[in-house]
PQR file with spaces between the fields and no chain letter, atoms N, CA, C, O and H, PARSE charges and radii, in Angstrom:
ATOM       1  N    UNK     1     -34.055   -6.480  166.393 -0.4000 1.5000
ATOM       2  CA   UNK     1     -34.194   -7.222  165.157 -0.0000 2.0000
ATOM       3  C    UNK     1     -35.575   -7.848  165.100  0.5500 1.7000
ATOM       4  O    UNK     1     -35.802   -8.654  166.004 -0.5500 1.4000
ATOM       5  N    UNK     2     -36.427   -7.664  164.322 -0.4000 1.5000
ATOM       6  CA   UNK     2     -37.567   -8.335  163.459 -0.0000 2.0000
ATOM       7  C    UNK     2     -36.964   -9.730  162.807  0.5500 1.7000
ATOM       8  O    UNK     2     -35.908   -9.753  162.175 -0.5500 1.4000
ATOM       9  H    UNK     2     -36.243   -7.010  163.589  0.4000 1.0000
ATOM      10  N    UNK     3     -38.137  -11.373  163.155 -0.4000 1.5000
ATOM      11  CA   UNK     3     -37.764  -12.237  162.111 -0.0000 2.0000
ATOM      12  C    UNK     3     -37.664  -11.483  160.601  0.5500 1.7000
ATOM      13  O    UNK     3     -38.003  -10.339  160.296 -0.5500 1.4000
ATOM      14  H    UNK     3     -38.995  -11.354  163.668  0.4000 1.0000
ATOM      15  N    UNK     4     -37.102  -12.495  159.817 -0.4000 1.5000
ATOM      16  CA   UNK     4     -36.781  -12.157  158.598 -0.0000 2.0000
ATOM      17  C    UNK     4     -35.908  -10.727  158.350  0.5500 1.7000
ATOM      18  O    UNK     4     -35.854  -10.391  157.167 -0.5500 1.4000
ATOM      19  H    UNK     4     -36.827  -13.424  160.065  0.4000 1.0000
ATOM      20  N    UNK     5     -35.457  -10.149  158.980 -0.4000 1.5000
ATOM      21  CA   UNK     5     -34.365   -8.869  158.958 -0.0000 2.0000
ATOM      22  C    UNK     5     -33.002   -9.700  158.501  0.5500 1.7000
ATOM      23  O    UNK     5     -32.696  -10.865  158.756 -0.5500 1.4000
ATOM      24  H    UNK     5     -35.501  -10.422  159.941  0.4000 1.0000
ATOM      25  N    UNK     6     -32.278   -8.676  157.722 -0.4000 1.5000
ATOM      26  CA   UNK     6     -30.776   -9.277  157.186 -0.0000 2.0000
ATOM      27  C    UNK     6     -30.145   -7.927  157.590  0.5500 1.7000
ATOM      28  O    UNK     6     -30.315   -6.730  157.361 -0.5500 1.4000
ATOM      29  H    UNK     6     -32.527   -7.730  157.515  0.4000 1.0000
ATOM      30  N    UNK     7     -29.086   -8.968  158.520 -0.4000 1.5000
ATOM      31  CA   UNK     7     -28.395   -8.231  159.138 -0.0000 2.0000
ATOM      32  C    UNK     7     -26.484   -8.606  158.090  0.5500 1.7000
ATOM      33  O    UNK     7     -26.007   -9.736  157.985 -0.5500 1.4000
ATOM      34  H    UNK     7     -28.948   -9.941  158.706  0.4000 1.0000
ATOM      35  N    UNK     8     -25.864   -7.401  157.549 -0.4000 1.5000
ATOM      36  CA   UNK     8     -24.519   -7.986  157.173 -0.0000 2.0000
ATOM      37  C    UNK     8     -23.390   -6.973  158.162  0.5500 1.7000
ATOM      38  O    UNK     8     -23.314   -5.795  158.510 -0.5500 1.4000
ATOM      39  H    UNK     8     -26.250   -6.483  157.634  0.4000 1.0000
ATOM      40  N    UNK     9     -22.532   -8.372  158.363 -0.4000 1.5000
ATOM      41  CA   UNK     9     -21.692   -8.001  159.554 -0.0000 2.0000
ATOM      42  C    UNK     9     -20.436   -7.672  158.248  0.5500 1.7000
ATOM      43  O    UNK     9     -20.168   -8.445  157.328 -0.5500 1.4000
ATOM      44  H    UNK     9     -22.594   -9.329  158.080  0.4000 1.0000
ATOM      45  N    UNK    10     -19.890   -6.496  158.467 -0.4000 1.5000
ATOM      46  CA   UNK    10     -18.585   -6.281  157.118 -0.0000 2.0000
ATOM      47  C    UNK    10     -17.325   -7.603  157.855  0.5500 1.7000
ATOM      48  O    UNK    10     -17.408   -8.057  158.995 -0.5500 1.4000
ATOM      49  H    UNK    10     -20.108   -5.868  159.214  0.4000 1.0000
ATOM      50  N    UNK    11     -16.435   -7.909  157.000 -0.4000 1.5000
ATOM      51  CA   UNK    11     -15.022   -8.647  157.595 -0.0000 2.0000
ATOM      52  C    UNK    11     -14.485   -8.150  158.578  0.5500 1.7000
ATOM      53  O    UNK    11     -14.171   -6.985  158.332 -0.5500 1.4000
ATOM      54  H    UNK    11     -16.367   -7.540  156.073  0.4000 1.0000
ATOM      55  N    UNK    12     -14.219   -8.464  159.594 -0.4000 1.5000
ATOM      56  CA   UNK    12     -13.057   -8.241  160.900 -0.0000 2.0000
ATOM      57  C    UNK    12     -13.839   -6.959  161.074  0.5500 1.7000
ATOM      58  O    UNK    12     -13.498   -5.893  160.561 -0.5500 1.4000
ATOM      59  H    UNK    12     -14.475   -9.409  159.794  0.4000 1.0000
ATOM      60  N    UNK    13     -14.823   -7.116  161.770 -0.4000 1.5000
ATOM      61  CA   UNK    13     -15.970   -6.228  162.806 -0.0000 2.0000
ATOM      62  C    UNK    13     -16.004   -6.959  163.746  0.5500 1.7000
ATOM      63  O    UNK    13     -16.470   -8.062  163.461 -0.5500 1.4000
ATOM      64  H    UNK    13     -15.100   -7.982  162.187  0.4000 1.0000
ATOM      65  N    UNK    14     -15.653   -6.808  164.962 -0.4000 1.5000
ATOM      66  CA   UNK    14     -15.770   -7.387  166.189 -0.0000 2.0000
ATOM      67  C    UNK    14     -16.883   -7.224  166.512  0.5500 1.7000
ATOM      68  O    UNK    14     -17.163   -6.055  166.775 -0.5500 1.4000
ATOM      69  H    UNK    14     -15.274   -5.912  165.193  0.4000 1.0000
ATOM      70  N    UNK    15     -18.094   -8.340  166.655 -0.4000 1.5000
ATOM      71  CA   UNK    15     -19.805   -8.063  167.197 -0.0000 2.0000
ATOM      72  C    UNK    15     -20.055   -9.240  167.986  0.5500 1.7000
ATOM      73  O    UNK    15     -19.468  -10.322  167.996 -0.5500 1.4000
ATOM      74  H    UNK    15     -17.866   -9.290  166.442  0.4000 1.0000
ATOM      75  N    UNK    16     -21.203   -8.753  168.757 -0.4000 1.5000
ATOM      76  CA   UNK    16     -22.066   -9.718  169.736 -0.0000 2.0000
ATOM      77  C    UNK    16     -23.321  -10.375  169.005  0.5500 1.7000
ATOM      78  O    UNK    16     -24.137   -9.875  168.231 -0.5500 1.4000
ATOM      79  H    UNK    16     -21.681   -7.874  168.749  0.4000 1.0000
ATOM      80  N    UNK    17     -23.185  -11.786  169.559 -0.4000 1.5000
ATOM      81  CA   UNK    17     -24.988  -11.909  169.216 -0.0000 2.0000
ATOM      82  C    UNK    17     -25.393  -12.534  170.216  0.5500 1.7000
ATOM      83  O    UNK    17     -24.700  -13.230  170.958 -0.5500 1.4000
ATOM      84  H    UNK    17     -22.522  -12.193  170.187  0.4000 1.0000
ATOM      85  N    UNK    18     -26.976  -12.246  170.330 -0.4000 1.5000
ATOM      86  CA   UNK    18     -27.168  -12.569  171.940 -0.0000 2.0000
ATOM      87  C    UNK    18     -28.859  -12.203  171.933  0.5500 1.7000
ATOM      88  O    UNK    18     -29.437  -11.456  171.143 -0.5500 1.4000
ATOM      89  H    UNK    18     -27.539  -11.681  169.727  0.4000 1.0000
ATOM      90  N    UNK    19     -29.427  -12.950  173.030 -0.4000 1.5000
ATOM      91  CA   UNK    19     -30.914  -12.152  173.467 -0.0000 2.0000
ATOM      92  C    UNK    19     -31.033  -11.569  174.562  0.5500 1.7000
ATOM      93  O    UNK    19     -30.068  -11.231  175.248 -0.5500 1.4000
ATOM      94  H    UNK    19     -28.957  -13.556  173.671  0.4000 1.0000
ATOM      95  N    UNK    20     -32.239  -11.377  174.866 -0.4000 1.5000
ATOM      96  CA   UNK    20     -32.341  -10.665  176.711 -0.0000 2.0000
ATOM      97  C    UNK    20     -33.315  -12.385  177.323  0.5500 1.7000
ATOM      98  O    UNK    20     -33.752  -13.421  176.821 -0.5500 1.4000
ATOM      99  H    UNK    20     -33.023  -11.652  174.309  0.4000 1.0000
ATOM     100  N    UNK    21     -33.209  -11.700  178.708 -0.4000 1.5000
ATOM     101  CA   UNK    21     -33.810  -12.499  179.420 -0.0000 2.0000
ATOM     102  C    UNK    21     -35.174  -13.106  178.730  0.5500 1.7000
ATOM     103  O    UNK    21     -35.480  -14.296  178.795 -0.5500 1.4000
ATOM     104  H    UNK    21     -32.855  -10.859  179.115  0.4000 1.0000
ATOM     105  N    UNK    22     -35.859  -12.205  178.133 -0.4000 1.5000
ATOM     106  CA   UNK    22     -37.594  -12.474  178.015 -0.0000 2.0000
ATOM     107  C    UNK    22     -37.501  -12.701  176.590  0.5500 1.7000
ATOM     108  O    UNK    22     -38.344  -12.162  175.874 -0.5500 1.4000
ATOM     109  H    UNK    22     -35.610  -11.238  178.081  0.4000 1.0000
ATOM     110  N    UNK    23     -36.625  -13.399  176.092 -0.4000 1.5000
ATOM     111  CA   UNK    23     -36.570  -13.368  174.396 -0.0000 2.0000
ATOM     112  C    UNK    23     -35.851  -14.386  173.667  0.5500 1.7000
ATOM     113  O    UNK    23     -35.252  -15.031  174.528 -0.5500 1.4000
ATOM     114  H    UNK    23     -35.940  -13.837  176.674  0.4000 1.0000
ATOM     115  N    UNK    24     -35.659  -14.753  172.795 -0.4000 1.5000
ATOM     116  CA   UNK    24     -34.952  -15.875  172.460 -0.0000 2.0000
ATOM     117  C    UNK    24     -34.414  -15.615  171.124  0.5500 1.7000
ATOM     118  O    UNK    24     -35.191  -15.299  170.223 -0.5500 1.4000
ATOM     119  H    UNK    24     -36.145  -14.229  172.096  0.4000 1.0000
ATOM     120  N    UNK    25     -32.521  -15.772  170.805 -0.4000 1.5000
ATOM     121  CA   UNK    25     -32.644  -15.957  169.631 -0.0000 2.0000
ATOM     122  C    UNK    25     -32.028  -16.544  168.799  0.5500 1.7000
ATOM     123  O    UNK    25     -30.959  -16.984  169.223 -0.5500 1.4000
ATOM     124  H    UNK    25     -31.890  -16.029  171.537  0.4000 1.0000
ATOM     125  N    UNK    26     -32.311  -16.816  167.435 -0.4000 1.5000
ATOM     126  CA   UNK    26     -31.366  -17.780  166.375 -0.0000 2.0000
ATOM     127  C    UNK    26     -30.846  -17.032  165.614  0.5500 1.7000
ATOM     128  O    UNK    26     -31.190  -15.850  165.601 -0.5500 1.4000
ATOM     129  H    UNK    26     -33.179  -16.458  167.090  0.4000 1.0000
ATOM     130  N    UNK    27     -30.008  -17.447  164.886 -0.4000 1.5000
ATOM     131  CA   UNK    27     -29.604  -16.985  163.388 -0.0000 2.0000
ATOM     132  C    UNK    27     -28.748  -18.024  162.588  0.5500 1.7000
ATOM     133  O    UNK    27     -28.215  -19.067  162.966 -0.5500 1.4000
ATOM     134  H    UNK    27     -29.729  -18.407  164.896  0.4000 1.0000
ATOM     135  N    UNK    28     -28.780  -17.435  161.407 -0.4000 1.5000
ATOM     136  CA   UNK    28     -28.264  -18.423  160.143 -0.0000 2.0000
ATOM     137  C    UNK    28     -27.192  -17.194  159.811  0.5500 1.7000
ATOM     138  O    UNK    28     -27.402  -15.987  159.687 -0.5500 1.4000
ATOM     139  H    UNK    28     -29.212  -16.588  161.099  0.4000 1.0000
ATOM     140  N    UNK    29     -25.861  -18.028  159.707 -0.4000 1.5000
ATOM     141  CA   UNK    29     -24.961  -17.169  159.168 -0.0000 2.0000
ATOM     142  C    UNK    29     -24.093  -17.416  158.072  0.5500 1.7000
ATOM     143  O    UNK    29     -23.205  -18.253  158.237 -0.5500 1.4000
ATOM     144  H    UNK    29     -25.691  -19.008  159.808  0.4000 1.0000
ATOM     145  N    UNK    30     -24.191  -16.864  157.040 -0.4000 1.5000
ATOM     146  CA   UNK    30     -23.391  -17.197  155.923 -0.0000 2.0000
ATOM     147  C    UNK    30     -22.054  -16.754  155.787  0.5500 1.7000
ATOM     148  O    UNK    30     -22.025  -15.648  156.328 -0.5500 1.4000
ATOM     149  H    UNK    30     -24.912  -16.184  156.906  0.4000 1.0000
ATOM     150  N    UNK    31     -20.947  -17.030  155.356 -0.4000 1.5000
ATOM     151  CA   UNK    31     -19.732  -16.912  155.777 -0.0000 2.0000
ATOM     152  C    UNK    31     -19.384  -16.468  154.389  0.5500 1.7000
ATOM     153  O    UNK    31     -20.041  -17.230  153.680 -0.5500 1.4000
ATOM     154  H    UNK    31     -20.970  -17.928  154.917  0.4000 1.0000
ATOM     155  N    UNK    32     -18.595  -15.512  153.470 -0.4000 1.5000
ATOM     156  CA   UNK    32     -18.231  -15.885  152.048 -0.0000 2.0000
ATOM     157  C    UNK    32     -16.976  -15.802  152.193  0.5500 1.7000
ATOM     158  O    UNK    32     -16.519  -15.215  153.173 -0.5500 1.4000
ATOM     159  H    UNK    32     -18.061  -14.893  154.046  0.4000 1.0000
ATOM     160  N    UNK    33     -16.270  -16.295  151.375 -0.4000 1.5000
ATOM     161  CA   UNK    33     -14.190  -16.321  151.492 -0.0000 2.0000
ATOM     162  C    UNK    33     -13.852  -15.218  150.827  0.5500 1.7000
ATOM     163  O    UNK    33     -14.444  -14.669  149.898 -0.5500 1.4000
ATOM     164  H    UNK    33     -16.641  -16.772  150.578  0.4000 1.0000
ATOM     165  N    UNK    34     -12.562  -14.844  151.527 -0.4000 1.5000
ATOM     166  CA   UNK    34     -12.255  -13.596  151.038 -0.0000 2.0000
ATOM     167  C    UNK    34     -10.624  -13.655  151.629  0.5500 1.7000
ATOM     168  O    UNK    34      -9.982  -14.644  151.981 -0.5500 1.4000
ATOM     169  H    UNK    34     -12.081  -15.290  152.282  0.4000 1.0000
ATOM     170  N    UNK    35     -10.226  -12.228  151.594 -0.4000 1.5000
ATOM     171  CA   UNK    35      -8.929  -12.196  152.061 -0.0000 2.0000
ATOM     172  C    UNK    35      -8.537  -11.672  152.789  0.5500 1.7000
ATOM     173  O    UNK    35      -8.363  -10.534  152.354 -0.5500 1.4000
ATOM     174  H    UNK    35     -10.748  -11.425  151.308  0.4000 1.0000
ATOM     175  N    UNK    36      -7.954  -11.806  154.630 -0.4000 1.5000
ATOM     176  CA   UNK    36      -7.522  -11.436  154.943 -0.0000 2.0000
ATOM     177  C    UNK    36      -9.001  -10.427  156.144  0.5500 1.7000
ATOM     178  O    UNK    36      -9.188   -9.437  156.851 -0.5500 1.4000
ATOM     179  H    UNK    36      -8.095  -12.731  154.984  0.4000 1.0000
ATOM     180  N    UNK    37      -9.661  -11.700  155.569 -0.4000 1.5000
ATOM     181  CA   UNK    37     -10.850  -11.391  156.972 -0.0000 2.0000
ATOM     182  C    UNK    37     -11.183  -12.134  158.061  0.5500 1.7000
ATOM     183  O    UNK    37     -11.550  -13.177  157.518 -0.5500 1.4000
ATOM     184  H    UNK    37      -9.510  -12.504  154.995  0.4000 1.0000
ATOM     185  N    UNK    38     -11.283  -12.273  159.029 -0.4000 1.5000
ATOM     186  CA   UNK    38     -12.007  -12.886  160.385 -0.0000 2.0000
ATOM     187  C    UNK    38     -13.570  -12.782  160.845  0.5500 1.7000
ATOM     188  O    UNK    38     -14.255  -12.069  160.113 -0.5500 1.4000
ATOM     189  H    UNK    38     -10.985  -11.427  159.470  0.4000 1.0000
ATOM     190  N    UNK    39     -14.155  -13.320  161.824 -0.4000 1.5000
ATOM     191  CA   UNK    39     -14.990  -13.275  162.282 -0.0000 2.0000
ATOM     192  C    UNK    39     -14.406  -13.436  163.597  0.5500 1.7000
ATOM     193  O    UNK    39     -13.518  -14.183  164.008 -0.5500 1.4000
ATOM     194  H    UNK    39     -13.598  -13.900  162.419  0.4000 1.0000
ATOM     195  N    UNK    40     -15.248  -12.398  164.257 -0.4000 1.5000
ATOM     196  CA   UNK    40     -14.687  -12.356  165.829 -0.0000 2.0000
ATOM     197  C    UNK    40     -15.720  -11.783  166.429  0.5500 1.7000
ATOM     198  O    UNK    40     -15.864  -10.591  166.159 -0.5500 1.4000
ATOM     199  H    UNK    40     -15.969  -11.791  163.923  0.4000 1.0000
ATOM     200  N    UNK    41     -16.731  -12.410  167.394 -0.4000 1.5000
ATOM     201  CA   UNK    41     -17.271  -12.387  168.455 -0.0000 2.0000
ATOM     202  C    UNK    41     -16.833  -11.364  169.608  0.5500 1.7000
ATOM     203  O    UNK    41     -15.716  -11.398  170.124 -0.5500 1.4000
ATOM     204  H    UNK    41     -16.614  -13.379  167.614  0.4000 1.0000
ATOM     205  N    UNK    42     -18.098  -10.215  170.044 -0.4000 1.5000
ATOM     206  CA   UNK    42     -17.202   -9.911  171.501 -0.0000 2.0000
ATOM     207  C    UNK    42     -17.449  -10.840  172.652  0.5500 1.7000
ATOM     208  O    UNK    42     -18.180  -11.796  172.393 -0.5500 1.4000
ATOM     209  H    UNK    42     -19.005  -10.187  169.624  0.4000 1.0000
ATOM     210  N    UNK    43     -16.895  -10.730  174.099 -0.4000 1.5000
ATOM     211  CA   UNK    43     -16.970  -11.174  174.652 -0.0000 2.0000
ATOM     212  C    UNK    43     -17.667  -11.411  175.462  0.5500 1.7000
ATOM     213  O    UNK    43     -18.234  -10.413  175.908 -0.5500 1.4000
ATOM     214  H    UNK    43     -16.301   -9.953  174.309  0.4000 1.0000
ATOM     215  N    UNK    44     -18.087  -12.894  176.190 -0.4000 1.5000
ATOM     216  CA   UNK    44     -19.338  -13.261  176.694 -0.0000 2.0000
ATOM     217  C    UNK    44     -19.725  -12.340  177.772  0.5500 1.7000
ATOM     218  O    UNK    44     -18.796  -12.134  178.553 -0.5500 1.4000
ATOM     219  H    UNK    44     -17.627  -13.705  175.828  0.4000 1.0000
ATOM     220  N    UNK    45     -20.653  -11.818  178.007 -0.4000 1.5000
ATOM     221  CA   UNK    45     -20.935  -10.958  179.004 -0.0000 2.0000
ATOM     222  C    UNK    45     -21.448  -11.773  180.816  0.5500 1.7000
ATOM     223  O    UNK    45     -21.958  -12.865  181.064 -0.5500 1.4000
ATOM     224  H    UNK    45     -21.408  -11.985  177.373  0.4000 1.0000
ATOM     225  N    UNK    46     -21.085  -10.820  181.588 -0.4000 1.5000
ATOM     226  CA   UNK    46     -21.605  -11.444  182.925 -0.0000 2.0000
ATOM     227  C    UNK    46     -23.741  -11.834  182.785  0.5500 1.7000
ATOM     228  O    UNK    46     -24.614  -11.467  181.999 -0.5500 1.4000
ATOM     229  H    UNK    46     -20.671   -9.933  181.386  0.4000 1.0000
ATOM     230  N    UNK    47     -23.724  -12.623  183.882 -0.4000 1.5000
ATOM     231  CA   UNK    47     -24.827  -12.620  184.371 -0.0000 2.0000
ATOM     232  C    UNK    47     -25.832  -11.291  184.506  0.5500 1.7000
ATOM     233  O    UNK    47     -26.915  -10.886  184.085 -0.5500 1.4000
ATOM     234  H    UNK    47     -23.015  -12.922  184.521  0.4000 1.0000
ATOM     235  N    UNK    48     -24.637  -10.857  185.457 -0.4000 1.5000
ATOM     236  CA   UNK    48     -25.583   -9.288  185.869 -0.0000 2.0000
ATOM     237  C    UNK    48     -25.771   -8.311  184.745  0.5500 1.7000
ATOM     238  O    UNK    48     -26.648   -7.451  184.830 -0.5500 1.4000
ATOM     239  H    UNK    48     -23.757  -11.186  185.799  0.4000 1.0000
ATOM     240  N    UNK    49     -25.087   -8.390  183.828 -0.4000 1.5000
ATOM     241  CA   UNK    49     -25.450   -7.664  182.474 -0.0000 2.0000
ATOM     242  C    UNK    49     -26.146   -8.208  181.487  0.5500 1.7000
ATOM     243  O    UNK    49     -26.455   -7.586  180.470 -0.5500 1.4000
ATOM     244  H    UNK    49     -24.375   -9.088  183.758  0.4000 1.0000
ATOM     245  N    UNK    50     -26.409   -9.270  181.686 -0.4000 1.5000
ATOM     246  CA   UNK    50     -26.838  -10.019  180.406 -0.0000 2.0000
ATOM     247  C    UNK    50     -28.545   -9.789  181.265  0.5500 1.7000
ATOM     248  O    UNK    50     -29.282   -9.786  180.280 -0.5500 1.4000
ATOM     249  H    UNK    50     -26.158   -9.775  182.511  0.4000 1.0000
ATOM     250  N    UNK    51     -29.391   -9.626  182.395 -0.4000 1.5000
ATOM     251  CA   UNK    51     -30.193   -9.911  183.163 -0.0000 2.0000
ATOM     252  C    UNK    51     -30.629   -7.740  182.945  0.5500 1.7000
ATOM     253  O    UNK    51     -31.657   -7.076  183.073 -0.5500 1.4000
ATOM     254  H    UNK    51     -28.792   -9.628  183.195  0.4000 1.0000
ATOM     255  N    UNK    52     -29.395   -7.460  182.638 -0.4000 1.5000
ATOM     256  CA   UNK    52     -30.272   -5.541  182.650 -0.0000 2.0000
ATOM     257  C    UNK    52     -30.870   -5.817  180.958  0.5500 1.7000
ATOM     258  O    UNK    52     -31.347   -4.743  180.593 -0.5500 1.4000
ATOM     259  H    UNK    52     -28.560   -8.000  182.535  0.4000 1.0000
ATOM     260  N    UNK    53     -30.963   -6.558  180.165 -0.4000 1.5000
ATOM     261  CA   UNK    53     -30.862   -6.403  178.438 -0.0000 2.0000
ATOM     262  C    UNK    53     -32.462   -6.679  178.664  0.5500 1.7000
ATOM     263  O    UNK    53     -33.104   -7.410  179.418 -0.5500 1.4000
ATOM     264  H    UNK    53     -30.577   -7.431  180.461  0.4000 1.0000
ATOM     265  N    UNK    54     -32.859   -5.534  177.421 -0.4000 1.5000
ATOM     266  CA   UNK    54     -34.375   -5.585  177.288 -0.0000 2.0000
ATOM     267  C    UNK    54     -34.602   -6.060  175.740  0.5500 1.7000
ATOM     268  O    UNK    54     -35.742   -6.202  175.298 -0.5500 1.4000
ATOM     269  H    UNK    54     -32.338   -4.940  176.809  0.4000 1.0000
């Protein structure tokens, strides 16, 4: 991802957000209401995997 990139996650998509070791990152997330949708995160990853991410 490039600053300023728009990223849209569809309803009840299970996704990660995350950086690598040498990187840092934020985001702003807008939520809109709807029906019969979630937001769901995958799951936090280990050390030793989070340390291979480029």
């Amino acid at each position: 991802m490039k600053p300023g990139d728009v990223i849209n996650i569809p309803a009840n998509v299970k996704h990660w957000h995350g950086s690598a070791p040498d990187s840092w990152f934020a985001h702003l997330a807008v939520e809109v209401d709807g029906v019969e949708t979630s937001n769901e995160w995958l799951e936090p990853v280990s050390d030793e995997e989070y340390n291979k991410l480029k």
